[in-house]
LOZA-937464 format. One line per 2 residues: number of its first residue (from 1); their letters; for each residue x, y, z of N, C-alpha, C. Coordinates in nm, 3 decimals, padded with zeros to 5 digits. Each point is the difference from the previous one (the first is absolute). Layout:
N
NUM = A = X:Y:Z:X:Y:Z:X:Y:Z; ...
//
This chain:
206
1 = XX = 01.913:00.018:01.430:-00.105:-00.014:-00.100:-00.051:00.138:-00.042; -00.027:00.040:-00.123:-00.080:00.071:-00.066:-00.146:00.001:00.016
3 = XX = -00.049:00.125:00.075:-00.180:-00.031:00.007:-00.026:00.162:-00.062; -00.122:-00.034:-00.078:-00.064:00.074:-00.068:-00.137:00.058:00.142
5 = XX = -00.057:00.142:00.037:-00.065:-00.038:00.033:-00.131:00.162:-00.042; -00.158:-00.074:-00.009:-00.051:00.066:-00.097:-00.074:00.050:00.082
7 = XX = 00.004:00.129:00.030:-00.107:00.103:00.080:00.068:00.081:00.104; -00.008:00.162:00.024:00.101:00.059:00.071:-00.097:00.069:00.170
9 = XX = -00.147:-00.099:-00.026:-00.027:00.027:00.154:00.049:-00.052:00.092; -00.047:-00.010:00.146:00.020:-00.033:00.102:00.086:-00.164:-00.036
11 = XX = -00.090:-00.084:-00.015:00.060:-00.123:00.005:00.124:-00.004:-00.098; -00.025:00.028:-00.092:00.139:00.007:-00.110:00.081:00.075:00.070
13 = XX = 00.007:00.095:00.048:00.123:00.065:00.067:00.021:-00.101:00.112; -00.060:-00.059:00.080:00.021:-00.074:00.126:00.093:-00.155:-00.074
15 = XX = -00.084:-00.050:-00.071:00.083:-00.105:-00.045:00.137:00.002:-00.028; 00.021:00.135:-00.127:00.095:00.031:-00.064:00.144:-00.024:00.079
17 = XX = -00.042:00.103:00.146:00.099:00.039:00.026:00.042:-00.093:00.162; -00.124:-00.076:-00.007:00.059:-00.176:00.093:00.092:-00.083:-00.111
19 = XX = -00.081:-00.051:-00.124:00.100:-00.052:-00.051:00.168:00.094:-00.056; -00.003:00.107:00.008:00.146:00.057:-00.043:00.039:-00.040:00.152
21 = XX = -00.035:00.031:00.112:00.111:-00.043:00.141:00.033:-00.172:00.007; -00.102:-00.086:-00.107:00.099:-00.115:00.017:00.120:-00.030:-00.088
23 = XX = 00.056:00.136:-00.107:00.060:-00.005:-00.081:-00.022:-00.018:-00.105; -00.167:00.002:-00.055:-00.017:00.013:-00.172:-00.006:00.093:-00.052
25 = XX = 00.059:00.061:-00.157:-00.036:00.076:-00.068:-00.144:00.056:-00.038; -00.036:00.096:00.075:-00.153:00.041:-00.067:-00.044:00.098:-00.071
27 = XX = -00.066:-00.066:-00.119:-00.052:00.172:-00.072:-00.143:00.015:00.015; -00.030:00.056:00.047:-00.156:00.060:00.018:-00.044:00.063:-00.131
29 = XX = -00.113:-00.067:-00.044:-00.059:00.061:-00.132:-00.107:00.113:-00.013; -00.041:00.067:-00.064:-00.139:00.112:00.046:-00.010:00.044:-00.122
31 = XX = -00.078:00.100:-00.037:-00.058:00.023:-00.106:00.069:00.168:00.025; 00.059:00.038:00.103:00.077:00.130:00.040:00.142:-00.027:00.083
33 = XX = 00.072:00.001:-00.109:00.143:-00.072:00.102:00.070:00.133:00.029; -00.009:00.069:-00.021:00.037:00.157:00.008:-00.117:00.053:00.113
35 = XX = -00.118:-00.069:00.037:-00.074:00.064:00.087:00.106:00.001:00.142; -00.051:00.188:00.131:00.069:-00.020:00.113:00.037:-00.113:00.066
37 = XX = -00.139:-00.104:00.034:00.004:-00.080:00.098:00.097:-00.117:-00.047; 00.018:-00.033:-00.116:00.074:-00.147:-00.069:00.122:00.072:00.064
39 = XX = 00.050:00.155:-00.064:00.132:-00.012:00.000:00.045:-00.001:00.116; -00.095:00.053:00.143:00.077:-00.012:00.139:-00.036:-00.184:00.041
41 = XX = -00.074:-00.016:-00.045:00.007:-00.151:00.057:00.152:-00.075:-00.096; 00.024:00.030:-00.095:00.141:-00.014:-00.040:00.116:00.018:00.078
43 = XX = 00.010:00.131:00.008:00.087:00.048:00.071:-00.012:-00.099:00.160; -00.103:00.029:00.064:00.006:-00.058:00.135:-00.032:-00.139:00.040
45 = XX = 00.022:-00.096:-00.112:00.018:-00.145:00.013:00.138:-00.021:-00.068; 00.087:00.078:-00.054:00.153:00.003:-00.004:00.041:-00.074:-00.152
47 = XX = 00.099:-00.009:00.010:00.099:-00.058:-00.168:-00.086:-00.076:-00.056; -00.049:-00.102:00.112:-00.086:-00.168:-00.140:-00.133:00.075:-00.017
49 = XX = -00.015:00.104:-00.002:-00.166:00.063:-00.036:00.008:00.069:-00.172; -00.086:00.007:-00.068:00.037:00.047:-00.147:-00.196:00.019:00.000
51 = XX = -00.031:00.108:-00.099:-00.109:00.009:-00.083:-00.022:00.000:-00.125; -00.079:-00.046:-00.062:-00.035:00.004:-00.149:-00.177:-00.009:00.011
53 = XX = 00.026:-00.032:-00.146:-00.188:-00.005:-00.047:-00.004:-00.136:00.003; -00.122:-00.031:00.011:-00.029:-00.145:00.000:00.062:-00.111:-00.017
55 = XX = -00.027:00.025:-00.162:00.107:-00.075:-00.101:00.143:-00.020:00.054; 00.075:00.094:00.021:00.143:-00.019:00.053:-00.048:-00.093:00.121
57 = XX = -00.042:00.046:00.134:-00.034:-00.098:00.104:-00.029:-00.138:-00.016; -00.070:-00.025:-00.109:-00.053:-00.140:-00.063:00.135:-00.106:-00.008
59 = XX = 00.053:00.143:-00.118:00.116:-00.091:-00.070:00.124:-00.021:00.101; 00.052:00.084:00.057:00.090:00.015:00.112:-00.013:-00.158:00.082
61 = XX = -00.163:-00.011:00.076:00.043:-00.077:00.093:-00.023:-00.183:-00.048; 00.096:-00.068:00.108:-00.036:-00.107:-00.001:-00.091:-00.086:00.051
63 = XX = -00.056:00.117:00.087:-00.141:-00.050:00.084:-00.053:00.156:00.027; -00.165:00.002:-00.025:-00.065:00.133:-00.019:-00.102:00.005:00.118
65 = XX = -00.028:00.076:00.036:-00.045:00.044:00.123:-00.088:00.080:-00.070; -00.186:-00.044:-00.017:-00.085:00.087:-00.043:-00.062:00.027:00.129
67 = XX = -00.031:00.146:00.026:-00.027:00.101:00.110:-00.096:00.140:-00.031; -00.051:-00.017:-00.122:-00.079:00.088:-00.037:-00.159:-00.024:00.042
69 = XX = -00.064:00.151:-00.003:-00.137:-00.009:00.038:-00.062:-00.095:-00.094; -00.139:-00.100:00.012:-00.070:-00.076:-00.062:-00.014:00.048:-00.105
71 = XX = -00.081:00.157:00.011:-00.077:00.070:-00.138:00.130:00.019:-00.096; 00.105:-00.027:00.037:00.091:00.058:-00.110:00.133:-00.141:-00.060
73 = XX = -00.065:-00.108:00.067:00.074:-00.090:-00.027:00.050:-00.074:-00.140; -00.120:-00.014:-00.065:00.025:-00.026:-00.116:00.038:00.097:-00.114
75 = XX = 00.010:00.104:00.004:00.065:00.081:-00.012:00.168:00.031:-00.036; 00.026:-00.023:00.168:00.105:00.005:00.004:00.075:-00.126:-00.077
77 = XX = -00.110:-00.127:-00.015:00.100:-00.078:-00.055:00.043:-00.028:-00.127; -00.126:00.081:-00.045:00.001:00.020:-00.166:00.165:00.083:00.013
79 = XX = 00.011:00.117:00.093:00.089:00.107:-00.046:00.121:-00.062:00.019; 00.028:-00.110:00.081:00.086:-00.104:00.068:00.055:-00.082:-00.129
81 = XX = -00.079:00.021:-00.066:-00.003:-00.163:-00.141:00.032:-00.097:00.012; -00.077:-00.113:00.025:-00.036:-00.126:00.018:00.145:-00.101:00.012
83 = XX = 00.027:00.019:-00.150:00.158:-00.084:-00.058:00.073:00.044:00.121; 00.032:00.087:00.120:00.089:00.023:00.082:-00.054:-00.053:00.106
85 = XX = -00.053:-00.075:00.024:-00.047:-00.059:00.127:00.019:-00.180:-00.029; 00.053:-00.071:-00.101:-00.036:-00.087:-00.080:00.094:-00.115:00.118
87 = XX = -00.053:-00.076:00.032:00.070:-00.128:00.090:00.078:00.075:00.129; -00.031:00.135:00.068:-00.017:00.040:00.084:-00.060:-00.009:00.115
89 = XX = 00.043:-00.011:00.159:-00.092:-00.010:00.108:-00.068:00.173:00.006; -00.145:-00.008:00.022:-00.053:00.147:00.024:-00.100:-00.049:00.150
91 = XX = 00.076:00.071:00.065:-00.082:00.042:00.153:-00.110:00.081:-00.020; -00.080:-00.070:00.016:-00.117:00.133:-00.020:-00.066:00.039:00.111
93 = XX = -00.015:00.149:00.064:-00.016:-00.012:00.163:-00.105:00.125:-00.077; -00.084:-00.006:-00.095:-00.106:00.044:-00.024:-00.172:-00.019:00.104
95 = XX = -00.089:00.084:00.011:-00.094:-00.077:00.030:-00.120:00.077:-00.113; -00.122:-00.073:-00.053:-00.083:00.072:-00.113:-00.093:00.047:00.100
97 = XX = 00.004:00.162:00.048:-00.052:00.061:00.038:-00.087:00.127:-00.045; -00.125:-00.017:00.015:-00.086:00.124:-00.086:-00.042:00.073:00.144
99 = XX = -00.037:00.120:-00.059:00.011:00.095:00.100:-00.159:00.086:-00.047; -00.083:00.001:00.128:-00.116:00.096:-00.030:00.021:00.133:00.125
101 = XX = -00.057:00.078:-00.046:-00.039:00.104:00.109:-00.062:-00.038:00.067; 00.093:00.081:00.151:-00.063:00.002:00.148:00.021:-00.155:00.033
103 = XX = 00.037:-00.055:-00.042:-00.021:-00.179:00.030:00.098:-00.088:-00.055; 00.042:-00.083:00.132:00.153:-00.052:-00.005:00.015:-00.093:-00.138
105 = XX = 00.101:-00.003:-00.057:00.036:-00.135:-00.125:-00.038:-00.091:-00.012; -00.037:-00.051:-00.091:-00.052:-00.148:-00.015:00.067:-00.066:-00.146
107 = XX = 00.023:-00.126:00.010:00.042:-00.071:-00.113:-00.065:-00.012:-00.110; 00.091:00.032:-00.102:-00.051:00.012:-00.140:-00.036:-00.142:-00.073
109 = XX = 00.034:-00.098:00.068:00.021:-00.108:00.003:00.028:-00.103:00.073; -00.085:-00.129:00.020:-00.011:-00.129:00.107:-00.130:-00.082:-00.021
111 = XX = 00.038:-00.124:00.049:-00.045:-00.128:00.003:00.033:-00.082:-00.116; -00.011:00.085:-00.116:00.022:-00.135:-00.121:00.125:00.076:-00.080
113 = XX = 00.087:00.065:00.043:00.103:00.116:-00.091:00.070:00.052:00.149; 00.082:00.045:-00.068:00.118:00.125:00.116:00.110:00.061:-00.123
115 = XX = 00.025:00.114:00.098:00.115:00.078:-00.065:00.111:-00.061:-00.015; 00.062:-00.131:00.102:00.082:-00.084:-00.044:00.041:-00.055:-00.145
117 = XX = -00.139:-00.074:-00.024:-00.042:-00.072:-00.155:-00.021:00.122:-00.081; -00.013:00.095:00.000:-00.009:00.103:-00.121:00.103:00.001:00.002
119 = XX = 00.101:00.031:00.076:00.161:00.066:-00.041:00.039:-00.154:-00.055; 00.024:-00.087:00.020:00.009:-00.148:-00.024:-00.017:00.013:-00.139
121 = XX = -00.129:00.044:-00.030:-00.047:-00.023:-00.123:00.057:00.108:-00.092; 00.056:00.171:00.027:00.020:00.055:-00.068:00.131:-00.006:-00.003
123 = XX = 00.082:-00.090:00.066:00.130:-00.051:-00.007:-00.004:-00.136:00.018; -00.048:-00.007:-00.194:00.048:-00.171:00.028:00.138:-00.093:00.008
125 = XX = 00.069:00.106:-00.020:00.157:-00.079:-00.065:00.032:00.027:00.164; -00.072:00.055:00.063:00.108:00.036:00.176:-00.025:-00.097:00.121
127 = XX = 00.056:00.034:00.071:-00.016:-00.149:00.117:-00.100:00.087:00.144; -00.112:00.007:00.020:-00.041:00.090:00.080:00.003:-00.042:00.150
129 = XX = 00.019:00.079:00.104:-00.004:-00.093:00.121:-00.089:00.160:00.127; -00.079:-00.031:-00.015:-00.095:00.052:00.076:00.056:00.060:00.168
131 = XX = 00.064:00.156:00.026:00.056:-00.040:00.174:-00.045:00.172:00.012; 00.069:-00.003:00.107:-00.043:00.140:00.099:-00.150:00.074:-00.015
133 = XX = -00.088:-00.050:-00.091:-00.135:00.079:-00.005:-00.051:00.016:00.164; 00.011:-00.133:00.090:-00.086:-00.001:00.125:00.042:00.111:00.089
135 = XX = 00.082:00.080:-00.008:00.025:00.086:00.121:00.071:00.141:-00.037; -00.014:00.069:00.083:00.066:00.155:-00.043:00.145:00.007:-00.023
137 = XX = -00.001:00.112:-00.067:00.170:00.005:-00.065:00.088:00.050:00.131; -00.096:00.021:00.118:00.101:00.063:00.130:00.098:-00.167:00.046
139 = XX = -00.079:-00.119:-00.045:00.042:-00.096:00.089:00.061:-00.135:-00.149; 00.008:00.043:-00.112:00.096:-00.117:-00.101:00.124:00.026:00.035
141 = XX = 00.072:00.067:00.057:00.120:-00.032:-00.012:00.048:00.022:00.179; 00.057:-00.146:00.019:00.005:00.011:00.128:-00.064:00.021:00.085
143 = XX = -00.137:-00.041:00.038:-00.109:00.022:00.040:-00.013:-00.083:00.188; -00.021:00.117:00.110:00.040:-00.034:00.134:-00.138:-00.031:00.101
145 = XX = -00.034:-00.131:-00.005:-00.121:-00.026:00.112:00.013:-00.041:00.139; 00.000:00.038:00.090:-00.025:-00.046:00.089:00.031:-00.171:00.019
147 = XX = -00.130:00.000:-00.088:-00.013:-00.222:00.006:00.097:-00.042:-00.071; 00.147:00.083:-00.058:00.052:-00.074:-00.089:-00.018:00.033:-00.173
149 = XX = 00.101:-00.049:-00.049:-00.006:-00.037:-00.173:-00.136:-00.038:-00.075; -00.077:00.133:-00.082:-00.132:-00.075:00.003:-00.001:-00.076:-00.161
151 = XX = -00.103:-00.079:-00.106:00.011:-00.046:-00.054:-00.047:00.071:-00.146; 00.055:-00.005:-00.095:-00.031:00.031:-00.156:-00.052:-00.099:-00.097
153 = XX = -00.104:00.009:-00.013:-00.077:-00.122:-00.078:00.004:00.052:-00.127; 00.071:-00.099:-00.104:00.020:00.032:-00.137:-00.067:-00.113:-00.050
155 = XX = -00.008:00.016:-00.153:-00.061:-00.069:-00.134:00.099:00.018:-00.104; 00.004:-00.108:-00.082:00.013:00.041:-00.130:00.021:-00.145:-00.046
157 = XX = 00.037:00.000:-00.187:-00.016:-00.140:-00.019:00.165:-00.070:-00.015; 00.076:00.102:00.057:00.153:-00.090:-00.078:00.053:00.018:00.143
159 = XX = 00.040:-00.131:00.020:00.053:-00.051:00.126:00.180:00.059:00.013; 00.026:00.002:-00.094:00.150:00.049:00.005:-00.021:00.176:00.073
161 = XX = -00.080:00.049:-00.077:-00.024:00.166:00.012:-00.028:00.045:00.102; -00.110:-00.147:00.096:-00.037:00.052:00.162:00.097:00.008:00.060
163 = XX = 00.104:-00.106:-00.046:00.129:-00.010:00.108:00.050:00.119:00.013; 00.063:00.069:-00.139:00.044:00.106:-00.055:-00.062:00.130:00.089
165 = XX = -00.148:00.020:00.018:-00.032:00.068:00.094:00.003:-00.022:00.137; -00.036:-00.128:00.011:00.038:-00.055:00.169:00.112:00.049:00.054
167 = XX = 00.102:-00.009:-00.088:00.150:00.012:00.041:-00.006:00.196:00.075; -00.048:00.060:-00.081:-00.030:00.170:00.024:-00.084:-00.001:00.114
169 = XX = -00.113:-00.088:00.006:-00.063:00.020:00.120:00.081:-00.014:00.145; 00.089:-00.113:-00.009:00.071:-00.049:00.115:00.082:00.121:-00.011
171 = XX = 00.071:00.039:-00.072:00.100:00.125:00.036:-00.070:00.111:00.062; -00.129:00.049:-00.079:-00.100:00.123:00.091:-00.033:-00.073:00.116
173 = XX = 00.016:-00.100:00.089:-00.044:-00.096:00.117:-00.146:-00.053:00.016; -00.098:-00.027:-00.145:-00.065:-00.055:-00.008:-00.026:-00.144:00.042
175 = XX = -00.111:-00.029:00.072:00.010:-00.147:-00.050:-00.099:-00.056:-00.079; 00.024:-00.110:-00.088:-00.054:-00.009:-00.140:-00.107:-00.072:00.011
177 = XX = -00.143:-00.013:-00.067:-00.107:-00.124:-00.040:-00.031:00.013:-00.105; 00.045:-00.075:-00.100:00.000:-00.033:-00.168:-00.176:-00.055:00.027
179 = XX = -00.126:00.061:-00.068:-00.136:-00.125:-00.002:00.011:-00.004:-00.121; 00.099:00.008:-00.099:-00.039:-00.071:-00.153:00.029:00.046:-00.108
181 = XX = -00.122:-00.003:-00.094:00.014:00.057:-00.133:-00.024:00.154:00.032; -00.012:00.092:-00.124:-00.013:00.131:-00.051:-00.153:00.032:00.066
183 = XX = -00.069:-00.078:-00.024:-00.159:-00.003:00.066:-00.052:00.019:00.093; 00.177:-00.036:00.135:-00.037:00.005:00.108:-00.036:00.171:00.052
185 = XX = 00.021:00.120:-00.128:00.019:00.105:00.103:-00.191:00.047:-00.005; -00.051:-00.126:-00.121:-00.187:00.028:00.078:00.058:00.019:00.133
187 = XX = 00.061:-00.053:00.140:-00.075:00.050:00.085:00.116:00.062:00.085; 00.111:-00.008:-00.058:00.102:00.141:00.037:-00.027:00.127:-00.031
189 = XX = -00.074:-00.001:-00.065:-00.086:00.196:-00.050:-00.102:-00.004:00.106; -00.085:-00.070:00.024:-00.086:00.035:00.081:00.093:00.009:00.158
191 = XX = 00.082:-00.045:00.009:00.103:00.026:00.117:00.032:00.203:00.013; 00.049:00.020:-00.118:-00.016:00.155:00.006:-00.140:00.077:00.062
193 = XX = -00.087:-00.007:-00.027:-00.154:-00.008:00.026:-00.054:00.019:00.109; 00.090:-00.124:00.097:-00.024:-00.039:00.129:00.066:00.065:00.093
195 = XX = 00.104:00.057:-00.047:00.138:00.083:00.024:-00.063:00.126:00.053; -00.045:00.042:-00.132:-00.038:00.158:00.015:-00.127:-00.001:00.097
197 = XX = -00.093:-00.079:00.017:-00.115:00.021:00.042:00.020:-00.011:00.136; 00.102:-00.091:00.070:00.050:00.030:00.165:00.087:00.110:-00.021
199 = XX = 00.071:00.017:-00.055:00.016:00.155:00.009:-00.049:00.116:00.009; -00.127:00.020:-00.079:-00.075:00.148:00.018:-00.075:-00.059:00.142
201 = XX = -00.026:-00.099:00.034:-00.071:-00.010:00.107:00.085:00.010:00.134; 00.091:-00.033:00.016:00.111:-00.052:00.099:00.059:00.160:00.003
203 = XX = 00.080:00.067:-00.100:00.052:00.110:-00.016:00.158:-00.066:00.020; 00.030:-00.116:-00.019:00.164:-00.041:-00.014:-00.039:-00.115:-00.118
205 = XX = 00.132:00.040:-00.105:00.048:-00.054:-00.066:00.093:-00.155:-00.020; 00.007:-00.020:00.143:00.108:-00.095:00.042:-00.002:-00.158:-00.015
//
């Protein structure tokens, strides 16, 4: 399969280059495809790795992997153009995070809205399926606990598309809990939230 995937931080490089080891073609999109870091993450995720600008990434894949920061999301999808995402599955492992000084992140959005339903909404022709926001990019791909295989709680509204991601989860050794529609990630964002806040307290990520 062909995956488009949109953002060249941490998680976009982590995804990218799990899904190229199960054998898909990936082009990583950025707004600097000529920047250092794209081209060694090219180079060092091997042959199925490629870069372009957005747009190419959009159009390229058959399933898109949005991975960009919140503040720059819509953005990117304008630069993405819409028509290339059109009856497409898009993973969105976004979380809408605003950021103040001296003082940890908080959601830009929850209780009656999420960053889920915005991307939903600014891709209406696309099939959205809500996954990897709950946990760090050290542990989506192939991720090793102690207790075992832990679980990925996704959303979205097209039942064909969860499968479509389910299927990726089971290959990264996820195990899956579908709670629903697009709506459900109201309380999969606040999962990020909860994430970070035993983290600065705890001092592990895990």
């Amino acid at each position: 399969m062909k995956v488009g995937v949109l953002g060249t931080g941490d998680v976009g490089q982590v995804l990218g280059a799990g899904l190229a080891s199960l054998g898909h073609d990936v082009k990583m999109g950025t707004r600097e495809p000529n920047a250092d870091k794209v081209k060694t993450w090219v180079q060092k995720t091997g042959a199925r790795a490629s870069a372009g600008t957005f747009a190419q990434a959009a159009e390229f894949g058959e399933l898109i992997v949005l991975a960009t920061l919140w503040s720059g999301t819509e953005n990117a999808l304008k630069l993405a153009r819409t028509e290339n995402f059109k009856g497409k599955v898009v993973i969105d492992a976004t979380n809408p995070l605003a950021f103040a000084p001296n003082a940890p992140p908080h959601l830009a959005l929850g209780h009656t809205d999420s960053g889920g339903e915005q991307v939903q909404r600014w891709l209406a022709g696309a099939r959205v399926v809500k996954a990897f926001n709950i946990v760090g990019n050290a542990h989506m791909v192939k991720p090793q606990f102690a207790g075992g295989p832990p679980d990925m709680l996704i959303c979205g509204n097209d039942e064909a598309a969860k499968k479509t991601v389910t299927g990726i989860l089971d290959a990264f050794g996820w195990s899956v809990i579908d709670i629903g529609g697009i709506e459900g990630a109201r309380l999969l964002e606040p999962m990020c939230i909860l994430w970070v806040a035993y983290g600065i307290r705890s001092g592990s990520w895990n």
